[in-house]
C-alpha positions as CSV (number, residue, x, y, z in Angstrom):
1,X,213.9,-70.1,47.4
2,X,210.2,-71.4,46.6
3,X,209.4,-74.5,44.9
4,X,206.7,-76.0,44.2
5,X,206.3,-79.7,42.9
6,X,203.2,-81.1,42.0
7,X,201.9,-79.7,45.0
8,X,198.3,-79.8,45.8
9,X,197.3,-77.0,49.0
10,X,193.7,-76.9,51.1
11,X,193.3,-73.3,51.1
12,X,189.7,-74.1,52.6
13,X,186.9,-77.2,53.0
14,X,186.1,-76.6,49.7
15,X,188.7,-75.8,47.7
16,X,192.9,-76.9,47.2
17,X,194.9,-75.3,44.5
18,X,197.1,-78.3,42.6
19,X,200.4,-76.9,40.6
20,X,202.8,-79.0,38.9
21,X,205.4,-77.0,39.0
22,X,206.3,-73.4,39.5
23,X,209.5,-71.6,41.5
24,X,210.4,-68.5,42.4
25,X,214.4,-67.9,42.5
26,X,215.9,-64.9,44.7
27,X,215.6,-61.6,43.0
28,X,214.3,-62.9,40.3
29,X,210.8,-60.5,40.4
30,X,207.5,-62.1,38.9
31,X,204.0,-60.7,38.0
32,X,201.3,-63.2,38.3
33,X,198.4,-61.7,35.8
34,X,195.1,-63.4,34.2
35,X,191.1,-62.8,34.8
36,X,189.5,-62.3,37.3
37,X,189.0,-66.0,39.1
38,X,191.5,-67.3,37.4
39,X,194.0,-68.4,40.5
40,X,196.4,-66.0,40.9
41,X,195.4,-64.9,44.3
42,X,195.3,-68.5,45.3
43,X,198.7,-69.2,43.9
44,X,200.2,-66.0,46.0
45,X,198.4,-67.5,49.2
46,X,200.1,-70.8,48.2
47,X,203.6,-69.2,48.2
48,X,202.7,-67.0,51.0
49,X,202.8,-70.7,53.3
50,X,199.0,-70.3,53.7
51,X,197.2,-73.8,53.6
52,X,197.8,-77.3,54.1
53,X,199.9,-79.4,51.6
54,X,198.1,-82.4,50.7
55,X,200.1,-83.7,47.9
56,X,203.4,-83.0,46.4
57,X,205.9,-80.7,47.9
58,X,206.5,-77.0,48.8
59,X,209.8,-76.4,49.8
60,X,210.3,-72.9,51.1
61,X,213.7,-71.9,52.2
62,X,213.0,-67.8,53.1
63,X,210.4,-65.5,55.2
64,X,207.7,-64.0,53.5
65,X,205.8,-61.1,53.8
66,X,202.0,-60.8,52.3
67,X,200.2,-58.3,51.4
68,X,196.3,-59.2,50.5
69,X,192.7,-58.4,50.8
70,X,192.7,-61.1,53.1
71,X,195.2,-60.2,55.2
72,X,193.8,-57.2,55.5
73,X,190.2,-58.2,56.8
74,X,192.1,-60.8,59.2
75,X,194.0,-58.0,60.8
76,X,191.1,-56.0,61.1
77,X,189.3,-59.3,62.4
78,X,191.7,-59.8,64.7
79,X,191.8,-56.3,66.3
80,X,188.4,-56.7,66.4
81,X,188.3,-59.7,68.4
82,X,190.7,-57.8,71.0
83,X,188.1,-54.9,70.9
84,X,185.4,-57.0,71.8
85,X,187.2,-59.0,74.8
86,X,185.3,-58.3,78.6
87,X,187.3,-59.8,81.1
88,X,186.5,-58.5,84.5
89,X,184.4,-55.9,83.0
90,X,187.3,-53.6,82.0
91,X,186.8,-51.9,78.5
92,X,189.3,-52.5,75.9
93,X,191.6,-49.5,74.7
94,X,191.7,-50.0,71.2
95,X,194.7,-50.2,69.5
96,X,196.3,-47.2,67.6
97,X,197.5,-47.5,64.2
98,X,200.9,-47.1,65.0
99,X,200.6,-50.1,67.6
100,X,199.0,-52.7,65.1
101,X,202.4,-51.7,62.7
102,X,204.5,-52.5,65.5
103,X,203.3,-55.0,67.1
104,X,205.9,-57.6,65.9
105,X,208.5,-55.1,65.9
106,X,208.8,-54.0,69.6
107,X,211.2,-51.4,69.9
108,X,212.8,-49.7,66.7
109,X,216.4,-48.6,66.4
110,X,217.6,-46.0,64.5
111,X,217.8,-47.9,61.0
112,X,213.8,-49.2,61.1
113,X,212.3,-46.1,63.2
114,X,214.0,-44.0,59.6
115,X,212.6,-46.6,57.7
116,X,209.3,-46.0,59.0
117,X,209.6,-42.7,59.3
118,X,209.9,-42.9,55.3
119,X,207.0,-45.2,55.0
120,X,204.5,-43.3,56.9
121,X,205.3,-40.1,55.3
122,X,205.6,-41.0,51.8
123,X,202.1,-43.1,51.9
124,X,200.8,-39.6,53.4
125,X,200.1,-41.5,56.8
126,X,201.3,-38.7,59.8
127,X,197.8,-37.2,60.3
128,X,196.5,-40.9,61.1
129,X,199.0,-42.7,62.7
130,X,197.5,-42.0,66.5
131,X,194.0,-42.7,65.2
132,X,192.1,-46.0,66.2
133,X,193.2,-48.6,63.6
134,X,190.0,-49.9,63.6
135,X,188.1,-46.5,62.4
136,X,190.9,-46.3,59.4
137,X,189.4,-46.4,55.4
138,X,190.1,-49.1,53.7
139,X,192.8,-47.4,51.7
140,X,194.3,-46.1,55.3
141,X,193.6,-50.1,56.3
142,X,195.9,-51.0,53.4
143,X,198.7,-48.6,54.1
144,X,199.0,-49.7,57.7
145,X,199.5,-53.3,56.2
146,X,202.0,-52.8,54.1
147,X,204.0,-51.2,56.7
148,X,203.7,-53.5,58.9
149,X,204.7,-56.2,56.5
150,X,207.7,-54.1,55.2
151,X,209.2,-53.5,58.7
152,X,209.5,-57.4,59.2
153,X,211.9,-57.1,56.0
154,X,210.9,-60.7,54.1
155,X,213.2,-62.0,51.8
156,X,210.2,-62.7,49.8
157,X,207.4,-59.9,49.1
158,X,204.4,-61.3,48.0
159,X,201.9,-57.8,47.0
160,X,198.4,-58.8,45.7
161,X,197.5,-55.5,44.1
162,X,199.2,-53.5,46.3
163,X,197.7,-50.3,44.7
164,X,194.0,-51.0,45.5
165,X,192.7,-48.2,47.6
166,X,195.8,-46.3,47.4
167,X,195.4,-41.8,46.3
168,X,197.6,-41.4,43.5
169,X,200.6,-39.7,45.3
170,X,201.2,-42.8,47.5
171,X,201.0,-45.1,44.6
172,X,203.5,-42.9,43.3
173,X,205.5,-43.5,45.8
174,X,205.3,-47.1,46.8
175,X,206.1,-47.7,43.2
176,X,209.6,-46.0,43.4
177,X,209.6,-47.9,47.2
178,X,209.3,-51.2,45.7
179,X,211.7,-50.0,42.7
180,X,214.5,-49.6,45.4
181,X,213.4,-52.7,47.5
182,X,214.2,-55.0,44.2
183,X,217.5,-55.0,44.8
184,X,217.0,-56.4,48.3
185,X,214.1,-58.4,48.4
186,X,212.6,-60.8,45.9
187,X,209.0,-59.4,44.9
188,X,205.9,-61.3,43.5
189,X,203.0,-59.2,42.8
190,X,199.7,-60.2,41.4
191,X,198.1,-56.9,39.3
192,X,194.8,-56.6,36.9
193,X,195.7,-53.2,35.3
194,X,199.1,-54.9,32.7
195,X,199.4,-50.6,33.3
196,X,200.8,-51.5,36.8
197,X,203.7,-54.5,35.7
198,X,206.7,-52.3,37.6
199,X,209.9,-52.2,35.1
200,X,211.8,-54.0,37.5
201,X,209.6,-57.5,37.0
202,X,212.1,-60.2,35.3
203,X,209.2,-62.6,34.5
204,X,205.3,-62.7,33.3
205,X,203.3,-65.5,34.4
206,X,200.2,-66.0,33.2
207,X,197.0,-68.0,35.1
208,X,193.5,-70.0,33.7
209,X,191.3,-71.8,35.7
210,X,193.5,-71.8,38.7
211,X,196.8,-73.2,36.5
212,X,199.8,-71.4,35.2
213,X,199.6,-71.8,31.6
214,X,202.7,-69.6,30.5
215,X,205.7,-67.8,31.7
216,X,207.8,-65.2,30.0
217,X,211.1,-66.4,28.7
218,X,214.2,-64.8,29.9
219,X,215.1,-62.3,32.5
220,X,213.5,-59.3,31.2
221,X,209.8,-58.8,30.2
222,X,209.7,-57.6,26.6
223,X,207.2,-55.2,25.0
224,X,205.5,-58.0,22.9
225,X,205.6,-60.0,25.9
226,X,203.5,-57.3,27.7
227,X,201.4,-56.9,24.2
228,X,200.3,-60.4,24.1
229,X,199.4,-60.6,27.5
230,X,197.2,-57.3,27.2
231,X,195.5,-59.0,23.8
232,X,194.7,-61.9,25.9
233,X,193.2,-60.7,28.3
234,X,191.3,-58.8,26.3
235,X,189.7,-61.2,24.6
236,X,189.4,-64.0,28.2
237,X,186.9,-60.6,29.3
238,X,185.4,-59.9,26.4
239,X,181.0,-60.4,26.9
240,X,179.9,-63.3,25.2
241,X,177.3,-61.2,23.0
242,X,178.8,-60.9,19.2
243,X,178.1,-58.0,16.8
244,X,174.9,-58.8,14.8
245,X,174.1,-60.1,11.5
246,X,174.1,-58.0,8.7
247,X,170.2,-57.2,8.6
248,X,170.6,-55.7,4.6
249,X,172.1,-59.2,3.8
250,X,169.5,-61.9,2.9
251,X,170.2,-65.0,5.6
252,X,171.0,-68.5,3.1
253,X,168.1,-70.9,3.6
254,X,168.2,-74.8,4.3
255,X,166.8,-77.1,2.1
256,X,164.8,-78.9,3.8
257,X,164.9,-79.5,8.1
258,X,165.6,-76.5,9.8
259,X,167.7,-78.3,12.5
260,X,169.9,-80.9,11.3
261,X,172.7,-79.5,9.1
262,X,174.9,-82.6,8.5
263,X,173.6,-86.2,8.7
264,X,176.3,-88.9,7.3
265,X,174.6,-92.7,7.0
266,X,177.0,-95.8,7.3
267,X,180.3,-93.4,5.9
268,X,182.9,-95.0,4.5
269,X,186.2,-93.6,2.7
270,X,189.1,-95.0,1.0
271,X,192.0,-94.4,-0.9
272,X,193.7,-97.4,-3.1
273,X,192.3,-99.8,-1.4
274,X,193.1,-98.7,1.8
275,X,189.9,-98.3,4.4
276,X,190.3,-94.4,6.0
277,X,186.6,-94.9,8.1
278,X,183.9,-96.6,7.8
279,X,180.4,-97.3,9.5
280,X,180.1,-94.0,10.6
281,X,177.0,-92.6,11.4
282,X,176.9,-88.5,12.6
283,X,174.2,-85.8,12.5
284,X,175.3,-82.6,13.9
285,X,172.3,-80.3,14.6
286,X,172.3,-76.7,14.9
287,X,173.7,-75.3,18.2
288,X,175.5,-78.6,18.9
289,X,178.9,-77.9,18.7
290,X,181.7,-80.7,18.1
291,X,185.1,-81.3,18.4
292,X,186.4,-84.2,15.9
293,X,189.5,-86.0,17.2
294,X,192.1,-88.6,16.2
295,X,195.6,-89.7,15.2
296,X,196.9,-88.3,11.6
297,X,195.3,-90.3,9.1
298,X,192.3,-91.2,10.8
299,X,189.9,-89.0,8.1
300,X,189.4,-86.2,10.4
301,X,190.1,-83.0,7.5
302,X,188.9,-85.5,4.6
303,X,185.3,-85.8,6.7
304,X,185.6,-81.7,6.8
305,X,186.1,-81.7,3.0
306,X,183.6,-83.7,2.3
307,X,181.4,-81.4,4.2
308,X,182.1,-78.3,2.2
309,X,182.5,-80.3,-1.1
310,X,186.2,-80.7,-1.4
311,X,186.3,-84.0,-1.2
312,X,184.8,-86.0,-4.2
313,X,183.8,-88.8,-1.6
314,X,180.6,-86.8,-0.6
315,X,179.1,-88.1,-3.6
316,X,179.7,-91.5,-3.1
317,X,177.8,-91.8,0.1
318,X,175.2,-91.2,1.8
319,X,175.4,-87.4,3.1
320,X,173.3,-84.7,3.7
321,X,174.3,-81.5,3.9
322,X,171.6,-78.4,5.0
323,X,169.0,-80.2,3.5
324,X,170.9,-81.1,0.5
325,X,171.3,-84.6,-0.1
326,X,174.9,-84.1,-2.1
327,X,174.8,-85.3,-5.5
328,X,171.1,-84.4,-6.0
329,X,171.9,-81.6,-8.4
330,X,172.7,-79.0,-5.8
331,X,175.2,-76.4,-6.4
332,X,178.8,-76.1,-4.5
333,X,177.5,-72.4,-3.8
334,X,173.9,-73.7,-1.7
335,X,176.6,-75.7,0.5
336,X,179.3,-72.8,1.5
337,X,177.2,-70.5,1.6
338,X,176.2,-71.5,5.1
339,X,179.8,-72.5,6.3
340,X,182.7,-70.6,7.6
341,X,186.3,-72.1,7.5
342,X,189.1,-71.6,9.0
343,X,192.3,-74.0,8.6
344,X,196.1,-74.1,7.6
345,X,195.5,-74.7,3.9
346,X,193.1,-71.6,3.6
347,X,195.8,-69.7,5.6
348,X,198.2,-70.4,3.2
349,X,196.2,-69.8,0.4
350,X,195.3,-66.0,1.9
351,X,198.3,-64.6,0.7
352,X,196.8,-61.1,-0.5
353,X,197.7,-57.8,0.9
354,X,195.0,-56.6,2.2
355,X,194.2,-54.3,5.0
356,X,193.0,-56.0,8.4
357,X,189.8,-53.9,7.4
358,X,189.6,-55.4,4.5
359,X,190.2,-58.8,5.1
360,X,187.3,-59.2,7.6
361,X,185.0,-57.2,4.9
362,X,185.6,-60.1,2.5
363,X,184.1,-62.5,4.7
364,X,180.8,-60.7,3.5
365,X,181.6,-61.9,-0.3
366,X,183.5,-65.3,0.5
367,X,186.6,-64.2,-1.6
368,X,190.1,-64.0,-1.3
369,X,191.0,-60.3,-0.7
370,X,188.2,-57.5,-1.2
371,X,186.7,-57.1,-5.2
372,X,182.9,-56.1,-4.1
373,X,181.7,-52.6,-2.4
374,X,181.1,-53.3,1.0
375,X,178.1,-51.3,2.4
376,X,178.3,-49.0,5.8
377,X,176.3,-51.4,7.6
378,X,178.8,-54.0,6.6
379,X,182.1,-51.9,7.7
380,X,180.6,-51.4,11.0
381,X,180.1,-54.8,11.6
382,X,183.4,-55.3,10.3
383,X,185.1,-52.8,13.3
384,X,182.8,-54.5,15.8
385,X,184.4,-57.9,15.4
386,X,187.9,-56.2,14.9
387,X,187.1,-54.4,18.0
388,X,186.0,-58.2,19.8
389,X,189.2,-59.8,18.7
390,X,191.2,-56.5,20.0
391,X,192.4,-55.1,17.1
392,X,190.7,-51.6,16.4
393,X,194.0,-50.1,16.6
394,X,195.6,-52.0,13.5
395,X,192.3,-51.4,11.4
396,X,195.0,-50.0,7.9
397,X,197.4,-52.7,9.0
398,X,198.8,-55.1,6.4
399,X,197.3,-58.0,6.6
400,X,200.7,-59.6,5.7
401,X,202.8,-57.6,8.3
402,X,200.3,-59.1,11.3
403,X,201.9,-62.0,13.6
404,X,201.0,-65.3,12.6
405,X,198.8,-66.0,15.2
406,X,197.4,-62.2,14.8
407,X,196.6,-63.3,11.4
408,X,194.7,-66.5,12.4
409,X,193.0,-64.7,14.5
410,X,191.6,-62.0,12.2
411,X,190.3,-65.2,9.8
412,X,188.6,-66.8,12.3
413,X,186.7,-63.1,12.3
414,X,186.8,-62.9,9.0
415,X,184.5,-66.5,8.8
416,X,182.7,-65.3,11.8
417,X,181.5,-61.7,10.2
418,X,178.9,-63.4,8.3
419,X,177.4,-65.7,11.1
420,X,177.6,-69.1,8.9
421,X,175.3,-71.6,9.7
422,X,178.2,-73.6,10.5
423,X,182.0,-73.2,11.2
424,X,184.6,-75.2,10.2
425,X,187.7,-75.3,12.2
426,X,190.4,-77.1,11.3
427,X,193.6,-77.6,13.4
428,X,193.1,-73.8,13.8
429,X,195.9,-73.7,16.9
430,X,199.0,-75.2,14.4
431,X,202.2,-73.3,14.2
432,X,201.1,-71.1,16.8
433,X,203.5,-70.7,20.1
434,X,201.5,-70.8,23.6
435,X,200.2,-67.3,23.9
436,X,198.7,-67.5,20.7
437,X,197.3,-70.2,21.3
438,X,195.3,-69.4,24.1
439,X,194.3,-66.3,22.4
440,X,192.6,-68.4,19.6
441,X,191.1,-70.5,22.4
442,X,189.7,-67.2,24.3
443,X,188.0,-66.5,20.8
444,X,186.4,-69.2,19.5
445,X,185.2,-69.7,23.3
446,X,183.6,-66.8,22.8
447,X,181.9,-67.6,19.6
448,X,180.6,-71.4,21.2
449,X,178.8,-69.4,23.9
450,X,177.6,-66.2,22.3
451,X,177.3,-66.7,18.6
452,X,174.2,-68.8,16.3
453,X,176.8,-70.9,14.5
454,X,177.3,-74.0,15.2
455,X,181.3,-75.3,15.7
456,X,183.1,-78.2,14.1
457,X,186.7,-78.0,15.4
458,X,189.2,-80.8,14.6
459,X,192.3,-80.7,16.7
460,X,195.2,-83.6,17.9
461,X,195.4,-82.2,21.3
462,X,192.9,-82.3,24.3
463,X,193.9,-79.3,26.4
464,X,193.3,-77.1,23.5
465,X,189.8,-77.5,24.1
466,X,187.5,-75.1,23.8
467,X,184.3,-74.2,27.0
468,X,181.2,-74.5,24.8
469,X,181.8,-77.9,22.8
470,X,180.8,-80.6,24.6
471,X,180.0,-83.6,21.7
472,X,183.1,-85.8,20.7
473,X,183.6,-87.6,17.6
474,X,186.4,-89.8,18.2
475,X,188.0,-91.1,14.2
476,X,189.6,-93.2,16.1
477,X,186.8,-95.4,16.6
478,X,185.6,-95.8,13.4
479,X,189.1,-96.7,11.5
């Protein structure tokens, strides 16, 4: 029906839209969703034929119909035009509405003029359809669209929020309309309210920065697929400003300089014999964030360990560590108390049942499951970040009956409550499938942009990077 393969479109000067792949098979019915800017209008004005195909292919084998904001103002433009003509000095009759509706039509028989008949009564149009198009509302401006695009019955329906503008008694009704037109026409439609997804959609696909980045599996759009999508997009428009620190709670102080917090001279690590790194030479300061890369092996988690003072190596070089230089006497507590971590093994290890309440309170206290009175000022900041990572409804949920990438989400809050000087993340996408993914990525974005800590985030893969981190350590380069 629509196919597109690595297909790169001019949609203006200035901009082309490139997809590697992405069809669209008859009567199977998609929902393009995401944030706002993030491509799914382009994508519909892709498939719609709009543009000029620059690289790759778009094979289209069926008519399409579009409905838009853009089509809108360039019908209006174009009446306009028409309205402003003066040849031979004789004025222009504008256009009625009915006549713009028609106008690739021509004459109606007795199947369409019913058809039309049905539109412009249930989108409550009678009292308008004589009227100038060009002195309709907006909303009226819409209607007279989708009429006109219906009556040239597409075999594709392309609708980008078609309920825009619309009272709620002909939303009403075009949702039943496009309910019966499923069976007939194959339907893509691009909404911003998850609210709006009609039942009849066989397939979610979901767009960042102007790419698709997941689709639904299957023919039918379950509940958890429409859960998912709500959480993430959530958290992709959450503001970047992050509940505050807990004023009652004395900040930890740095030993010594203020600004850097880790400062490693010539490092080297190994294990029987065998060379892990060496020569490296890092200083992270405060507010730059890094992400630490390289094949298994390369010392990537060991370098994290011997950060926090898991790994016995930190004594056996030259490392400093908030002012500490480690092996100086200082205790394991003046390290963590600055740093938050997040990885696998502490996953693993958090095996209590505690409420999701509960486990973000013991962030405050750096244990394992709640043992310590919280305050009120510290439960409140507790439902703030619950209420950032979109979660205020599962506040007495077991922590144990949570999704697994719901419950890697709540410990990355759970590090975050306390705003540590610095936090550790360590592979924190493993085992999680694609949506939950992105969610963690939506979250810890937020965190590089709006938060005090500073990030260290070890992953294997580059798209799972996150917009605030800029500074690489490659592992790779020092094995």
């Amino acid at each position: 029906m629509i196919a597109l393969q690595q297909c790169r479109v001019a949609l203006s000067d200035t901009f082309s839209l490139f997809t590697e792949q992405f069809d669209v098979q008859p009567l199977k019915h998609v929902a393009l969703v995401g944030a706002n800017g993030s491509g799914k209008s382009a994508l519909a004005a892709v498939l719609a034929g709009q543009g000029e195909v620059v690289e790759g292919e778009r094979l289209v084998s069926v008519s399409t119909g579009w409905v838009s904001t853009a089509q809108q103002q360039a019908l209006i433009a174009e009446e306009k035009k028409k309205d402003d003509a003066d040849i031979l000095d004789v004025v222009p009759v504008p256009s009625t509405t009915t006549e713009v509706m028609l106008k690739e039509c021509g004459k109606l028989g007795a199947e369409q003029q019913a058809f039309f008949d049905k539109l412009t009564a249930g989108l409550r149009m009678n009292h308008f359809l004589d009227n100038a198009f060009l002195g309709l509302s907006t909303g009226e401006t819409r209607k007279a669209l989708l009429v006109k695009t219906l009556l040239e019955a597409p075999q594709l329906l392309i609708l980008d929020e078609p309920w825009d503008g619309l009272d709620s008694a002909s939303s009403a009704f075009l949702r039943e309309l496009l309910d019966e037109l499923s069976g007939k026409m194959t339907i893509v439609i691009i909404v911003n309210r998850l609210s709006e997804i009609p039942s009849f959609i066989n397939q979610l696909v979901l767009m960042q920065d102007c790419k698709v980045v997941w689709a639904s599996q299957g023919d039918v759009v379950s509940n958890d697929d429409r859960e998912q999508i709500k959480h993430l997009l959530h958290l992709e428009n959450v503001p970047t400003s992050l509940p505050p620190k807990d004023a009652d709670r004395a900040s930890p102080q740095m030993n010594d300089d203020e600004t850097t917090l880790v400062a490693l001279k010539d490092g080297k690590v190994s294990y029987d014999g065998r060379v892990i790194f060496s020569d490296l030479n890092w200083q992270v300061n405060k507010s730059e964030h890094w992400q630490v890369v390289g094949p298994n092996g390369s010392g990537k988690t060991c370098l994290l360990s011997m950060i926090t003072g898991d790994d016995s190596h930190c004594y056996t070089n030259d490392l400093t560590v908030f002012g500490y230089k480690r092996g100086s006497g200082e205790s394991i507590w003046d390290i963590k108390q600055h740093i938050g971590l997040v990885s696998n093994s502490f996953h693993l290890q958090y095996r209590v049942n505690s409420s999701v309440l509960h486990v973000v309170l013991s962030g405050f206290f750096d244990s394992i499951g709640l043992y310590e009175q919280p305050t009120v000022k510290q439960k409140q900041l507790a439902r703030e970040w619950i209420a950032l990572a979109g979660m205020t409804d599962r506040l007495n949920t077991s922590f144990q009956s949570l999704s697994f990438g719901d419950q890697r989400l709540l410990l990355i809050v759970r590090a975050m409550v306390k705003h540590p000087t610095l936090l550790i993340l360590d592979e924190p996408c493993n085992g999680l499938d694609e949506i939950n993914r992105l969610k963690v990525l939506a979250l810890l974005g937020i965190i590089a942009k709006g938060g005090e800590s500073t990030l260290l985030y070890v992953n294997h893969h580059s798209e799972d990077r996150i917009d605030g981190i800029e500074r690489v350590l490659n592992m790779q380069d020092h094995n």
